[in-house]
C-alpha positions as CSV (number, residue, x, y, z in Angstrom):
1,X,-16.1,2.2,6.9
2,X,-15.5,2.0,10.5
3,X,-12.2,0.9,11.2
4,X,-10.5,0.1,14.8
5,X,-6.7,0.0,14.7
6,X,-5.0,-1.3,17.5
7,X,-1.2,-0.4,18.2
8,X,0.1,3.0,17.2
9,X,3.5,2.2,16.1
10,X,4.9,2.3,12.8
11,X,1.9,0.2,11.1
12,X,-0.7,1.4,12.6
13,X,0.4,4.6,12.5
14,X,1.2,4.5,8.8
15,X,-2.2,2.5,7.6
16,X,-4.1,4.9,9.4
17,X,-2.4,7.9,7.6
18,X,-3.5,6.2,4.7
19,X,-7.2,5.6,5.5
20,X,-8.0,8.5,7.0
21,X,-8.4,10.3,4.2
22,X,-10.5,8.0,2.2
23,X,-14.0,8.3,4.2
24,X,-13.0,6.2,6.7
25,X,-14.1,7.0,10.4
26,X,-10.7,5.4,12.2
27,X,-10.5,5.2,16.0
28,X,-6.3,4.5,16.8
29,X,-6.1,2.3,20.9
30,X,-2.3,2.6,22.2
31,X,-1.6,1.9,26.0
32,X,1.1,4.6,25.5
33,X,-1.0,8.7,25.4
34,X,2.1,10.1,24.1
35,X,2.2,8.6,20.7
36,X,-2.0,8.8,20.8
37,X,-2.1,12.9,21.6
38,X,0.1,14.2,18.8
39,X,-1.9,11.6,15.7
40,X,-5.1,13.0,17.2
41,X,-4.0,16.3,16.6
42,X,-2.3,15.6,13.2
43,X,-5.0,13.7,11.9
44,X,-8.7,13.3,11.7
45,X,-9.2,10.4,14.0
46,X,-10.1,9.3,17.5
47,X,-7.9,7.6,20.3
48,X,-8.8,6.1,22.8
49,X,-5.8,5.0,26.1
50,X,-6.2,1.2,27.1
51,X,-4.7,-2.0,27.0
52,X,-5.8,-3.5,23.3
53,X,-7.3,-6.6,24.2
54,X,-9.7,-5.3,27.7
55,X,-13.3,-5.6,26.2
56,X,-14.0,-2.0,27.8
57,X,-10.9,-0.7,26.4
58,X,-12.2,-2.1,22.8
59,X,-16.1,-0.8,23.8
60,X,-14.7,2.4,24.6
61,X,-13.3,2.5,21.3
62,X,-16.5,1.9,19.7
63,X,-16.1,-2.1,18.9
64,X,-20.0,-2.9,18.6
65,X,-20.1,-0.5,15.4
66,X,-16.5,-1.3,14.0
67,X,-17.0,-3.1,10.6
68,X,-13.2,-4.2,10.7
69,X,-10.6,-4.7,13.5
70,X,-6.8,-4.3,12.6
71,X,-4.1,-5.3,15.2
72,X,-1.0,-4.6,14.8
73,X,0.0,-4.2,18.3
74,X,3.7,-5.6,19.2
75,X,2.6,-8.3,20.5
76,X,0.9,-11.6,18.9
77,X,-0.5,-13.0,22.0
78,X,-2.4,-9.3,22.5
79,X,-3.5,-8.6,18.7
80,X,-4.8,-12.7,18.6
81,X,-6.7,-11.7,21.9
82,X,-8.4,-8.8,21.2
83,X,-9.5,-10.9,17.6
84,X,-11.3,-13.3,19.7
85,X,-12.6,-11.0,22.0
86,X,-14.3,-8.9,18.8
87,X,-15.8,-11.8,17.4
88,X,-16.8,-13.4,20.7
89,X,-18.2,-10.5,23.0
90,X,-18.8,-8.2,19.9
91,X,-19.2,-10.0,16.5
92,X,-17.0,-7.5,14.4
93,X,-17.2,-9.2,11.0
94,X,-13.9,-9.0,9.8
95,X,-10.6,-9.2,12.1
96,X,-7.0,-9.2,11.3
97,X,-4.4,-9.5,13.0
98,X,0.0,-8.6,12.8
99,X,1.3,-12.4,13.7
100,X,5.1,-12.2,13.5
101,X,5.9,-15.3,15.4
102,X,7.0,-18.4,13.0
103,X,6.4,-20.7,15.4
104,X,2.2,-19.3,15.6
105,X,2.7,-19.1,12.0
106,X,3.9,-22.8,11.4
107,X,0.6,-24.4,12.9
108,X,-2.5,-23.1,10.1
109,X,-5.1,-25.0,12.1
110,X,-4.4,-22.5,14.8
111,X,-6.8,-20.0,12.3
112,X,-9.5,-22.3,11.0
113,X,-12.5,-21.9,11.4
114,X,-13.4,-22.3,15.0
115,X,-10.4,-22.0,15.8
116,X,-8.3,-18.1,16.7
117,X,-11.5,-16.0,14.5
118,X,-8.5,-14.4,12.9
119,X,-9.9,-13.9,8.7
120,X,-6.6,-12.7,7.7
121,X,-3.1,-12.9,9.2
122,X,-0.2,-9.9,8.5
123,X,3.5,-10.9,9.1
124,X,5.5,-7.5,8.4
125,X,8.7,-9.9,8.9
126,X,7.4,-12.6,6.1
127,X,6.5,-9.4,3.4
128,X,10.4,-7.9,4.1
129,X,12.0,-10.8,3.6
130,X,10.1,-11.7,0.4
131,X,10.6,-8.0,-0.5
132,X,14.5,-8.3,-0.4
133,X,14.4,-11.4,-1.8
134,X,13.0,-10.3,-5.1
135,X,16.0,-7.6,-5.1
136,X,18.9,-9.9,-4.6
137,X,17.3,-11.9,-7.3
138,X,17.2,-9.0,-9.9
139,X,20.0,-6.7,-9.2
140,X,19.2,-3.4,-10.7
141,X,16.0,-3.6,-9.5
142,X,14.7,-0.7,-6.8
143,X,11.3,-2.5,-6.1
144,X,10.1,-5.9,-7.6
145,X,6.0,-6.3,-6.3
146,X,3.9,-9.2,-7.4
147,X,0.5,-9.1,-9.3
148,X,-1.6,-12.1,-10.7
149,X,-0.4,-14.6,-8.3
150,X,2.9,-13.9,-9.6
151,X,2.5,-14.0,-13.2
152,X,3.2,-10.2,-13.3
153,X,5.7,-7.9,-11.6
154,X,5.5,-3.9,-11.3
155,X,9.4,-3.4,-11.2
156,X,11.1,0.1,-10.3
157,X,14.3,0.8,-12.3
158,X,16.7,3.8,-12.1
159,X,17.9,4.4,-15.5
160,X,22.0,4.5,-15.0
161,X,24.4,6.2,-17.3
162,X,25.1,4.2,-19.9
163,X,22.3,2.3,-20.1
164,X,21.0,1.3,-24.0
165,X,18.0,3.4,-23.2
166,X,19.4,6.5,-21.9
167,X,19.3,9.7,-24.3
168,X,16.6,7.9,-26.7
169,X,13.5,7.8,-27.3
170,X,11.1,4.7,-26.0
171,X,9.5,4.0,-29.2
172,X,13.1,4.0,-30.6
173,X,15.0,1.3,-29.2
174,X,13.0,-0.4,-26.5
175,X,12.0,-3.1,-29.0
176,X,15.5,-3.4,-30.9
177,X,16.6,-3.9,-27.2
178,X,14.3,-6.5,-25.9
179,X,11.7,-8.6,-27.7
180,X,10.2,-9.2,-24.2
181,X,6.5,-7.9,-24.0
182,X,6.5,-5.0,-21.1
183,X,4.3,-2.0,-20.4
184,X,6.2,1.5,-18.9
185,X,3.3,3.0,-16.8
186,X,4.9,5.7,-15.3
187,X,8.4,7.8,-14.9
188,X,9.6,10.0,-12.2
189,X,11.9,12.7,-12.9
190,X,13.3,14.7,-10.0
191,X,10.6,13.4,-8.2
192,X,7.6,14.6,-10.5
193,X,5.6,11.9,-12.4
194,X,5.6,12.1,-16.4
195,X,3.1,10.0,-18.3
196,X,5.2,7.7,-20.4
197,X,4.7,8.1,-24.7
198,X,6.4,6.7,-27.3
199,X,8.5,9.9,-27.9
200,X,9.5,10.6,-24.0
201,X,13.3,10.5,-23.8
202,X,14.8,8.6,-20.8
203,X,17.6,10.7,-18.7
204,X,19.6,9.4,-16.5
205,X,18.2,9.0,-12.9
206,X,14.4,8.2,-14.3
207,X,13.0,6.4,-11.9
208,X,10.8,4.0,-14.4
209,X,8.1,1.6,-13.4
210,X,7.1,-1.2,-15.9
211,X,5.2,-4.4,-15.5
212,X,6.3,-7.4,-17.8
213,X,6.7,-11.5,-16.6
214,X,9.2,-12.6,-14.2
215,X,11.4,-14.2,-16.6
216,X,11.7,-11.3,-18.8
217,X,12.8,-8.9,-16.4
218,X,16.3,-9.3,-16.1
219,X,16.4,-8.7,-19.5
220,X,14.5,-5.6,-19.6
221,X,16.5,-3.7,-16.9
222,X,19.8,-4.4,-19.0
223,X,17.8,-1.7,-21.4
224,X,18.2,0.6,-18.9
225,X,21.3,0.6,-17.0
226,X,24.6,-1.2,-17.6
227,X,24.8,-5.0,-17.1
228,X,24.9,-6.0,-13.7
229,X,26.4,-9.2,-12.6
230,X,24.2,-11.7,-10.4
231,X,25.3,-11.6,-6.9
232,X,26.4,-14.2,-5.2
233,X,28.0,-13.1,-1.6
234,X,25.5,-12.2,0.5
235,X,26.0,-10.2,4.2
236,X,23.1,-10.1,6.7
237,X,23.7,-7.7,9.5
238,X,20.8,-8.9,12.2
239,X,20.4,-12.3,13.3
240,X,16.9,-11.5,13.9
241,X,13.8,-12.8,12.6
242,X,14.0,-11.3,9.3
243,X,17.4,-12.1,9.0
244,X,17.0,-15.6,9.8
245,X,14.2,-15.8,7.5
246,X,16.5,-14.6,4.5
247,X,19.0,-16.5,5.4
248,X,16.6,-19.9,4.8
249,X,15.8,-18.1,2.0
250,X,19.1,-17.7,0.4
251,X,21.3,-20.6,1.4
252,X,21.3,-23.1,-0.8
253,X,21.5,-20.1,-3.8
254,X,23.8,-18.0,-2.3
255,X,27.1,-17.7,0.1
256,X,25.3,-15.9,2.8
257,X,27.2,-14.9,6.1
258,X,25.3,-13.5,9.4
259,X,26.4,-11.1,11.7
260,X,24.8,-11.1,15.4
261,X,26.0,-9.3,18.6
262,X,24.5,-11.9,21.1
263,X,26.4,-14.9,21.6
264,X,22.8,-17.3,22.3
265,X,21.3,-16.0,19.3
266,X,24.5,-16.6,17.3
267,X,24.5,-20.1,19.1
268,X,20.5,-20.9,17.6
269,X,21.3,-19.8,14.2
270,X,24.3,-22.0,14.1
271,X,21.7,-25.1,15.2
272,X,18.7,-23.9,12.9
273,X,20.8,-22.5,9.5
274,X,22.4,-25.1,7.4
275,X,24.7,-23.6,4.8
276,X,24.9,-20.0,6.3
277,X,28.3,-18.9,8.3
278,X,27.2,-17.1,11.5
279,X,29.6,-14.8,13.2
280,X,29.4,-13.2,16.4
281,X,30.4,-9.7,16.4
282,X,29.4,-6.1,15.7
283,X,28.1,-5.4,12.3
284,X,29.2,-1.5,13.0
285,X,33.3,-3.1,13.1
286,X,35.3,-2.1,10.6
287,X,37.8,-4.8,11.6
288,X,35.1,-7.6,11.4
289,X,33.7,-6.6,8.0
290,X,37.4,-6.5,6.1
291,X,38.3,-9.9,7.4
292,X,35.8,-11.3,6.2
293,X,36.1,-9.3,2.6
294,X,33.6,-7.0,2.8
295,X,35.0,-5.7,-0.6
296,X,33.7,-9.1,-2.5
297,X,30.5,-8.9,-1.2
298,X,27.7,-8.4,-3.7
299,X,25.1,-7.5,-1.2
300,X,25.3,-6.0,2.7
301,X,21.9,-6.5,3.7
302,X,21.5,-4.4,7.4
303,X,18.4,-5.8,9.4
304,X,18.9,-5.4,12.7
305,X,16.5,-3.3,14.8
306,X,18.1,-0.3,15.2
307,X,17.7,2.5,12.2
308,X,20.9,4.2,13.5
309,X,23.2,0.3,13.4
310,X,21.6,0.0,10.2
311,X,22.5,3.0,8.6
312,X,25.5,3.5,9.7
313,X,27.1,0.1,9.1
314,X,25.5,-0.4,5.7
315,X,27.5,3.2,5.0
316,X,30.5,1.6,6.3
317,X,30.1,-1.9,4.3
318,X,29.8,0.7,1.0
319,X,32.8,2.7,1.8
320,X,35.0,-0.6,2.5
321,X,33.6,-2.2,-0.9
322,X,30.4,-3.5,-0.6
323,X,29.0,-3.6,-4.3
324,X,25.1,-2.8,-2.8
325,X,23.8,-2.1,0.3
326,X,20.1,-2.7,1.7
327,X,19.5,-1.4,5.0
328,X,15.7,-1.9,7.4
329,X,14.6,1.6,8.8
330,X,12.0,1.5,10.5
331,X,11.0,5.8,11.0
332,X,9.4,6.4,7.5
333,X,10.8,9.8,7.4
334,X,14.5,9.0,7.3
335,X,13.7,6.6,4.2
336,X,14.1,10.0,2.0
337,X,17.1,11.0,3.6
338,X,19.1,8.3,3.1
339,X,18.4,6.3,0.4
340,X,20.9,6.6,-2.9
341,X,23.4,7.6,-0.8
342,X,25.7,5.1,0.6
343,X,22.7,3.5,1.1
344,X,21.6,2.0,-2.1
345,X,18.4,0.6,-1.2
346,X,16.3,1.7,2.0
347,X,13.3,-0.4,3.0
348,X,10.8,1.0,5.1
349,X,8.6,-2.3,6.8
350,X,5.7,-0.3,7.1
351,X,5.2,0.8,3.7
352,X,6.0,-3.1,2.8
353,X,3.1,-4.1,4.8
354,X,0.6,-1.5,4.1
355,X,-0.1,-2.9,0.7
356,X,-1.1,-6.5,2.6
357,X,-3.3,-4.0,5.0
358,X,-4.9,-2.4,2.1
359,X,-6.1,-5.3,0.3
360,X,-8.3,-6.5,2.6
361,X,-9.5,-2.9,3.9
362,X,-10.2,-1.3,0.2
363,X,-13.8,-1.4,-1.4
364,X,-14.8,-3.4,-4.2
365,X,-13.1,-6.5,-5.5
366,X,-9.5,-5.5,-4.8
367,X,-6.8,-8.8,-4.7
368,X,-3.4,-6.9,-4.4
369,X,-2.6,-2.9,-3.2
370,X,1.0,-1.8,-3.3
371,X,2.1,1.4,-1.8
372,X,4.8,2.9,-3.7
373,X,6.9,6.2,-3.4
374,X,6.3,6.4,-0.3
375,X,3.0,6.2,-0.1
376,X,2.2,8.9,-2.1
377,X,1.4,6.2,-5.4
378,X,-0.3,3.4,-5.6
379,X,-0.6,0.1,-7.7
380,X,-3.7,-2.0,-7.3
381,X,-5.2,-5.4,-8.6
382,X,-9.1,-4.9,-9.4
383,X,-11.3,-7.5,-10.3
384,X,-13.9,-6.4,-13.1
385,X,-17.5,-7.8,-12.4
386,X,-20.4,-7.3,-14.6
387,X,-21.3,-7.0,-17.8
388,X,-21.8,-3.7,-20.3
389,X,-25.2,-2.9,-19.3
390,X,-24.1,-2.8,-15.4
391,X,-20.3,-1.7,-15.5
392,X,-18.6,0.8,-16.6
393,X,-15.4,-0.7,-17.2
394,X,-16.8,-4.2,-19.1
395,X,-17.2,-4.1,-22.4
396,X,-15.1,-1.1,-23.3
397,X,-12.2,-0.2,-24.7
398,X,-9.1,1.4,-22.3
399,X,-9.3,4.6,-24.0
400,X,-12.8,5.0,-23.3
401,X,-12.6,4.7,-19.6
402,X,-12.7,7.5,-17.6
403,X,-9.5,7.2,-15.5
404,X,-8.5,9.8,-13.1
405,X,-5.2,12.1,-14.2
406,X,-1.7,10.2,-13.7
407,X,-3.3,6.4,-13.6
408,X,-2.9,3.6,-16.1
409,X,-4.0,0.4,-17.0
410,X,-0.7,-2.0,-17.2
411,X,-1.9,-5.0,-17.6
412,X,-5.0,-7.4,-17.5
413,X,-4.7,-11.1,-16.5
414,X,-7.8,-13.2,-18.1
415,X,-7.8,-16.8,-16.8
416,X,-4.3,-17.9,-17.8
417,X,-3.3,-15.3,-19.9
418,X,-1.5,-12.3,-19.6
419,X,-2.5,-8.8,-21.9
420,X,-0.4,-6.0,-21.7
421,X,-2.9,-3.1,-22.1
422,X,-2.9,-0.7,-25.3
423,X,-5.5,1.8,-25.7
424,X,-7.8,-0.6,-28.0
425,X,-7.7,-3.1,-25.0
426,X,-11.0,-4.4,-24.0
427,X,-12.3,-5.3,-20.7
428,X,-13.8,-8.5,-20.2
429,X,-16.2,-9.6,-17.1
430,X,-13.8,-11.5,-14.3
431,X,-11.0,-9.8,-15.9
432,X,-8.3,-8.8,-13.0
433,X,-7.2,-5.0,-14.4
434,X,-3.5,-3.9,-13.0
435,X,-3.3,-0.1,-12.6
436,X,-1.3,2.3,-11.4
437,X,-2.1,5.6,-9.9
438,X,0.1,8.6,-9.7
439,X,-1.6,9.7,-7.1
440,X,-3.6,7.5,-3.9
441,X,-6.2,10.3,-3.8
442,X,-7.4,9.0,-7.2
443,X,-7.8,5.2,-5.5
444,X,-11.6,6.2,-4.4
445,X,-12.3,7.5,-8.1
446,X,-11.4,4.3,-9.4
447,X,-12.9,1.9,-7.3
448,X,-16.4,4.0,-7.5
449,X,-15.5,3.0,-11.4
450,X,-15.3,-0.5,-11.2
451,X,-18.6,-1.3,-9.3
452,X,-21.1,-2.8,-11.1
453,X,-24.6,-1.2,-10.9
454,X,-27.3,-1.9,-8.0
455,X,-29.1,-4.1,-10.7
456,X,-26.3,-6.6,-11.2
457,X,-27.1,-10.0,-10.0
């Protein structure tokens, strides 16, 4: 596929880290060379200098053969531009576009047809905030992503000391501890993947990712760490957009307080938030944070736009008493460094959004892509077509699939119902199969498996 990305910042940076190495041809436009020279170097890609939204900027780039235009630039104005210049000037079929504003987002007719020729709209600010939500909602959790229009969730658990499950075997307690239905498709210990059996043992610090309904789930991660109490106080550090957006989110659940530095922001949250306290002040102040008991808060959620505010005053909220601490960094790299530190829970926006990016980019019928791990797994949402003369997945049993090393079928949603896969399982036409794969390198092998033959009609 021929791919344009506009904007080499941390999305379009990451997403084309991602595709390049998935026989894509991927051509990166950034007015700025100095991010441009050292990708092109790194990676197998061209760049081309220029404003994103100059027609000769985007036929320089090689627009008239691009199959799909992705722009992610900072700007909405330039990424809903260069859209309409594409489908205009250059009929690219497929176009989308990073929209972060609320206000652009509020008014749907603005995308309709004949309208801004956007096909699909990516708001990294909208997937954070529904990210964090899930988390504050299931404490325990590490990662909560939806499948099956939300009848499913792949959830990422650390197994604690004295958890139920810790120091046994699956097949020996899971079901005395929980008679909710679940599916364990993969552990990491010490950072290496282990295929999950009845007879694995859970250690401590397994990082375990099963998929099982949303109203189960609380009950399945008291199997693997001690109880944890639902939260209630909420801090956001960031009056931002994503912290305003949580905020709405949160208020009439939870007691949530914001912290902003400028006094006119601190002034429109105080108009647009109903419930919320807003206080003006530095989130980095030790002084602020224990008058306003820092040490009863359930959750110190740091969302500002600095890494370095972030970090450090989530560390600070932890060492004054903070129960658990969420914290926005935005260079990919750190996320490693600092997360399970006295940063409980580190959340990268590009790796949030590259899932949204994915789905729409991948071949075959592909609804839902999550990247997990940092990038380095993936869990997908696959739509089987066909039937058992012109599929190799239809009609037969899991077992008898030929799945690449490290991936696994967790579940299969058929119409309204939800199957959690065993190795009997059969696949059914229309049926949408929920995998995950060990390693994104398999993502092409599996894809190539689900297409149905040349004579399928």
């Amino acid at each position: 596929m021929n791919i344009i990305i506009l904007g080499a910042g941390q999305v379009g940076t990451t997403v084309a880290e991602h595709l390049v190495n998935e026989a894509n041809d991927i051509t990166l436009v950034d007015q700025r060379s100095e991010l441009l020279k050292p990708l092109q170097d790194r990676l197998d890609l061209r760049t081309v200098v220029g404003h994103a939204s100059h027609p000769e900027v985007l036929r320089k780039a090689g627009i008239e053969d691009a199959d799909l235009l992705l722009a992610v630039t900072s700007s909405d104005e330039t990424n809903m531009m260069a859209c309409q210049i594409a489908y205009t000037l250059f009929n690219t079929p497929t176009r989308l576009a990073r929209v972060r504003s609320a206000d652009y987002q509020s008014h749907p007719r603005l995308f309709a047809p004949g309208a801004v020729p956007v096909d699909f709209l990516i708001s990294p600010e909208k997937l954070v905030t529904t990210f964090i939500r899930h988390l504050i909602r299931q404490p325990g959790a590490l990662q909560i992503l939806d499948f099956a229009d939300g009848k499913l969730q792949l959830v990422a658990v650390r197994a604690d000391i004295g958890g139920p499950m810790v120091g046994r075997q699956l097949r020996e307690r899971l079901k005395q501890l929980t008679r909710a239905k679940l599916r364990i498709v993969a552990i990491y210990r010490r950072d290496r993947a282990i295929t999950p059996t009845g007879e694995t043992v859970i250690e401590a610090n397994d990082e375990i990712f099963f998929i099982a309904k949303r109203n189960d789930i609380s009950t399945i991660l008291s199997a693997f760490r001690p109880f944890d109490k639902p939260y209630r106080r909420i801090v956001i550090a960031g009056g931002g957009n994503i912290g305003k957006r949580l905020a709405e989110l949160l208020e009439s659940d939870y007691r949530v307080k914001v912290i902003e530095s400028n006094p006119d922001r601190c002034r429109f949250l105080a108009e647009s938030l109903h419930r919320t306290i807003v206080l003006h002040g530095e989130a980095g102040e030790a002084t602020l944070l224990e008058s306003e008991d820092i040490d009863a808060t359930d959750v110190f959620c740091a969302l500002t736009n600095d890494d370095e505010t972030n970090v450090l005053s989530a560390m600070l909220a932890k060492r004054l008493g903070a129960r658990k601490t969420m914290a926005i960094i935005n260079r990919t790299s750190y996320v490693d460094l600092v997360q399970g530190t006295a940063l409980d829970i580190a959340i990268s926006p590009a790796q949030v959004t590259i899932g949204a990016l994915l789905a729409h980019i991948r071949r075959g019928d592909v609804v839902a892509v999550h990247s997990l791990r940092r990038g380095a797994a993936e869990a997908i949402e696959i739509i089987a077509h066909g039937d058992a003369e012109t599929s190799r997945v239809v009609g037969r049993r899991i077992s008898d699939l030929n799945l690449p090393p490290g991936t696994m079928v967790g579940a299969i949603a058929r119409a309204d119902k939800v199957i959690f896969a065993e190795k009997d399982t059969v696949i059914e036409a229309e049926d949408h199969v929920i995998l995950f794969l060990a390693d994104k390198a398999s993502v092409a092998q599996v894809e190539r498996l689900f297409q149905v033959a040349i004579t399928f009609i």
